[in-house]
C-alpha positions as CSV (number, residue, x, y, z in Angstrom):
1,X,13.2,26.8,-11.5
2,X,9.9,25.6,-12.2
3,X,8.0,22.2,-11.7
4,X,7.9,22.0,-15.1
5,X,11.1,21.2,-16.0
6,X,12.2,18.7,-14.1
7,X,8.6,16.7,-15.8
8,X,9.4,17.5,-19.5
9,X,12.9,16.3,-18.5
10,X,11.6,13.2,-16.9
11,X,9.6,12.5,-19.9
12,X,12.1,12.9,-22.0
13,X,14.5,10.4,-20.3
14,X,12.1,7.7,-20.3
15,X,11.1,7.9,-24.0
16,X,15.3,8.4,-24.6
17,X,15.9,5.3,-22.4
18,X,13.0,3.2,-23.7
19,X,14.6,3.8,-27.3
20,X,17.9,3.1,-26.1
21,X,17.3,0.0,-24.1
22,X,15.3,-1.7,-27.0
23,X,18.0,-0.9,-29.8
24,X,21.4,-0.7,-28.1
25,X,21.9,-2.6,-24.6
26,X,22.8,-5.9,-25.6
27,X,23.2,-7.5,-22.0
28,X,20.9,-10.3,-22.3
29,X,20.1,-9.8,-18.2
30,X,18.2,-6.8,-19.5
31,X,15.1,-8.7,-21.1
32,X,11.9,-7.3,-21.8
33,X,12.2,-4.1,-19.2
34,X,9.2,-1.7,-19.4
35,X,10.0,1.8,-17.8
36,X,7.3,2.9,-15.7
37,X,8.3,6.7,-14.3
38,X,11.4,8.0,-14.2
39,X,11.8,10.9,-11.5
40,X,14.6,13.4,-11.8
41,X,15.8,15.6,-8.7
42,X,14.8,19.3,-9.0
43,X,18.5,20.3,-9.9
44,X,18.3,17.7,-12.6
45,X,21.5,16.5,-11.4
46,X,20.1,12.3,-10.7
47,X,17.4,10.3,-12.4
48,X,15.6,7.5,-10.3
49,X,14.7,5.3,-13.2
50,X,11.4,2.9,-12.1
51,X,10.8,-0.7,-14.3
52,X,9.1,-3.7,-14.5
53,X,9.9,-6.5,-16.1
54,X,8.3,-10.1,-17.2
55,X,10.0,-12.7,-16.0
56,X,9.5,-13.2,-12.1
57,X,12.9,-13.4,-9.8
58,X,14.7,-12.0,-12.2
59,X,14.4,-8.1,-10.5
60,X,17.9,-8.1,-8.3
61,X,19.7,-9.6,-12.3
62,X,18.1,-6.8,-14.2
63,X,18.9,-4.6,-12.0
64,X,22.2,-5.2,-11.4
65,X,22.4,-5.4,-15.3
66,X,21.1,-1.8,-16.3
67,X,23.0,-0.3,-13.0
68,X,26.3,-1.6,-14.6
69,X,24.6,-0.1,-18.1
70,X,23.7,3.4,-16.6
71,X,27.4,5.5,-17.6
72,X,27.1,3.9,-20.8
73,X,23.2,5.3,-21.3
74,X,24.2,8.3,-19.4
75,X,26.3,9.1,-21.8
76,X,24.5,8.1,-24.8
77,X,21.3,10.5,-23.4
78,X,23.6,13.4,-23.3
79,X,24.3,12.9,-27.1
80,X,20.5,12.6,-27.7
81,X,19.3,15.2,-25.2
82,X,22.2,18.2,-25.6
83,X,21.4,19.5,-22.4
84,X,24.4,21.2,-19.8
85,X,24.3,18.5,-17.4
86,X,22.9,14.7,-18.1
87,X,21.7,12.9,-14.4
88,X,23.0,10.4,-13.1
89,X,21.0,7.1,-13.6
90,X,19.7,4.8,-10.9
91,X,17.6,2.2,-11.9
92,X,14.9,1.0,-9.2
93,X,12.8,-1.9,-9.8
94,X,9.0,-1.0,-9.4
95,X,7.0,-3.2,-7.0
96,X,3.6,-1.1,-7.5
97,X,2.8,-3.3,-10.7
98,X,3.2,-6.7,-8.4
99,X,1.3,-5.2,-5.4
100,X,-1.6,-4.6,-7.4
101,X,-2.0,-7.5,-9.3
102,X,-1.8,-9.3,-5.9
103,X,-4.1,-7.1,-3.9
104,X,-6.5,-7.6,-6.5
105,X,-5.9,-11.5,-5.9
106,X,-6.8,-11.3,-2.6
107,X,-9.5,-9.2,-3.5
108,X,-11.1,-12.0,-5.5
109,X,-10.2,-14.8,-2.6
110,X,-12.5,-12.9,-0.5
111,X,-15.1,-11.6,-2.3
112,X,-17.8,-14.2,-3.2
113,X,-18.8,-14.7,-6.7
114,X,-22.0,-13.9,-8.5
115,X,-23.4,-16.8,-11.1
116,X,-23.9,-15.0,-14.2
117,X,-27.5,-13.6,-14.7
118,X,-29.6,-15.3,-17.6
């Protein structure tokens, strides 16, 4: 099997899931959730789902929330995406967005700043 598939698979599953989490999750412990990636396993057989999300200290909630979701959107991709065998979902809450944002904090702590030119 190629690369390839396991990518336009991917891709697909995170538009699918984007769709399906803004129109039919109604668990209000899944808030505003942005999918980031979403890697499947070269047998296509699980999905590692990353997000982010808005509100701070809420990341353990949400994902608890769209782990208890995942049959339910697992099933609902398989509807959408007519493929042999749907992955199993596990949602992972991605940190990358937070470490940056705070690495470039410290970045500015330390750096000294210039005054504007005129």
């Amino acid at each position: 099997m190629s690369r390839g598939r396991p990518r336009k698979v991917a891709d697909l599953i995170q538009r699918e899931l984007s769709d399906l989490l803004r129109r039919a999750v109604r668990d209000p412990r899944v808030g505003m959730v942005t999918l980031t990636a979403v890697d499947v396993s070269p047998d296509l057989s699980h999905a590692k789902v990353f997000f982010t999300i808005l509100e701070k200290g809420k990341q353990r909630e949400t994902t608890d929330a769209l782990q208890r979701a995942a049959g339910f959107l697992r099933s609902q991709l398989a509807h959408r995406m007519q493929m042999y065998t749907t992955p199993e979902l596990r949602f992972v809450y991605d940190e990358s967005v937070e470490r940056g944002d705070h690495l470039s904090q410290l970045i500015d702590s330390v750096v000294p700043r210039e005054p504007p030119k005129r």
